[in-house]
C-alpha positions as CSV (number, residue, x, y, z in Angstrom):
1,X,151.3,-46.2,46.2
2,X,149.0,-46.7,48.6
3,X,147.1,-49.8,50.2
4,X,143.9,-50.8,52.5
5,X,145.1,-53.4,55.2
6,X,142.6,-54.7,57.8
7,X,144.1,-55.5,61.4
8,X,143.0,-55.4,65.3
9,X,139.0,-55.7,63.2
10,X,139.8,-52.3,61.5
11,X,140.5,-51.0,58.3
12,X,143.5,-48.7,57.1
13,X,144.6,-47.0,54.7
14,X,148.4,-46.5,54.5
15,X,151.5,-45.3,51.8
16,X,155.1,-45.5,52.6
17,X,155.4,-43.1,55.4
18,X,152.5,-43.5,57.3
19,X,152.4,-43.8,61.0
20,X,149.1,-45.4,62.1
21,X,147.6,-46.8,66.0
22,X,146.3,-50.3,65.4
23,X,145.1,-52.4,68.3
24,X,147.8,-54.1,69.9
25,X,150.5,-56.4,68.3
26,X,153.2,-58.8,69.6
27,X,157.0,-57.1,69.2
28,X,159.4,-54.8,70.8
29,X,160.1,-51.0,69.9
30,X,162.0,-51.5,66.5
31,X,161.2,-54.8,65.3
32,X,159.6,-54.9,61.8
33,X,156.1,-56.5,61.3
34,X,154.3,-57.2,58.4
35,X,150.6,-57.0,57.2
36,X,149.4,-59.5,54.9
37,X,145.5,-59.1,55.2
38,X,145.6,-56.5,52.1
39,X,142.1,-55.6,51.2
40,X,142.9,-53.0,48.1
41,X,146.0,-51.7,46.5
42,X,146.7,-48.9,43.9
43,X,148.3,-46.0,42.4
44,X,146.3,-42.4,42.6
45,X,143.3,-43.8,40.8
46,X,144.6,-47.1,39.2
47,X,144.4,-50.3,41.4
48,X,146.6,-52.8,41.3
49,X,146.4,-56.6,42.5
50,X,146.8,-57.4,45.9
51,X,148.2,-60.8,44.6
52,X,151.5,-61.6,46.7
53,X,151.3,-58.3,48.1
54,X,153.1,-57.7,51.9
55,X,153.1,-53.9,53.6
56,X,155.9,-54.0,56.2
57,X,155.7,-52.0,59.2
58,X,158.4,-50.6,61.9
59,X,157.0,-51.1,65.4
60,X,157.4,-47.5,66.8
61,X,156.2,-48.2,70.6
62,X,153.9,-50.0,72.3
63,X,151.3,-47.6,74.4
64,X,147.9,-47.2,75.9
65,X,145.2,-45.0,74.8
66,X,143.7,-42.4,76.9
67,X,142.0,-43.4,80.2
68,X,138.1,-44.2,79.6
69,X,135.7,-43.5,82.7
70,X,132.9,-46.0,83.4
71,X,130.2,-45.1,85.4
72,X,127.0,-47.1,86.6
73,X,124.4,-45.8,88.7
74,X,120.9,-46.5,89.7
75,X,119.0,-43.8,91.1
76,X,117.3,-44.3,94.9
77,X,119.2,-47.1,95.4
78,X,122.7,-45.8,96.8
79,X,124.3,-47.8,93.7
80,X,127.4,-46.3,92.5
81,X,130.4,-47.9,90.4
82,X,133.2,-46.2,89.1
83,X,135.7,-47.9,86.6
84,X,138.4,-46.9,84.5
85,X,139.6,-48.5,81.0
86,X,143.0,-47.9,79.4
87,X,143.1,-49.7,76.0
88,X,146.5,-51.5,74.6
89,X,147.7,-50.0,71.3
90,X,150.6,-50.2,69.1
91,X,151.8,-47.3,66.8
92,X,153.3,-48.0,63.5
93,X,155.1,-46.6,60.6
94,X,154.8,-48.3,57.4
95,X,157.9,-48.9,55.8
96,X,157.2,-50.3,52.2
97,X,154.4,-51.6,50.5
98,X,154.3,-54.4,47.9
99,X,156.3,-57.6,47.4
100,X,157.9,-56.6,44.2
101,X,160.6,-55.3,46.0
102,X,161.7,-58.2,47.8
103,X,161.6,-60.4,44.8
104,X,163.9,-57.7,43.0
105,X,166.6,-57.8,45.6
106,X,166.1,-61.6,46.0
107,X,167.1,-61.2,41.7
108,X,169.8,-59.3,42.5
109,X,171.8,-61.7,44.6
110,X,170.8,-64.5,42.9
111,X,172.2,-63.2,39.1
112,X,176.0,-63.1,40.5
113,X,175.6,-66.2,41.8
114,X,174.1,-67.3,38.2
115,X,177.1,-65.6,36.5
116,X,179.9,-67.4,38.6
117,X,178.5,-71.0,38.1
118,X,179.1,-70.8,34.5
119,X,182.6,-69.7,34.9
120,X,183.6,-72.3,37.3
121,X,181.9,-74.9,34.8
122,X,184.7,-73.1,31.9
């Protein structure tokens, strides 16, 4: 399965797997995240509805992004103005997508406890 998610301004396509660079995010190294702004959702060429749907994310590290030189000048008039730009980014991997299988687990716990209230009524 795979989805489009938007974040940082940008668009991305990810699956279960994936490790992407999005603009920076708040967290630490190993803290899980997750990306609600889903744009598109689907299986090889069915889509599916993006209704309800969460992609959750592992927080890999938090870097920069190689160092970008800027450079002004004006010619005859002894203007010169170097500058240097290092950009704030933060690598993922994408852990699951969809929220059909939270609300499975959530199912899972919740039967037992289902099953035990009728035998404490009995």
């Amino acid at each position: 399965m795979f989805a489009i998610v938007r974040t940082g301004g940008k668009q991305y396509r990810v699956a279960a797997g994936d490790k992407i660079v999005v603009e920076k995010l708040e967290g630490e190294a190993g803290a899980s995240i997750t990306l609600g702004d889903i744009l598109l959702a689907g299986e090889g060429s069915e889509l599916k509805s993006v209704e309800g749907l969460t992609v959750s994310a592992e927080i890999i590290a938090q870097a920069k992004a190689d160092k970008v030189i800027v450079f002004k000048k004006r010619r005859r008039h002894n203007y010169r103005r170097k500058n240097g730009h290092r950009q704030q980014h933060t690598i993922l991997r994408i852990t699951a997508i969809g929220g059909e299988e939270k609300k499975a687990a959530k199912a899972k716990t919740a039967a037992p406890a289902e099953a035990a209230a009728p035998a404490a009524q009995a």
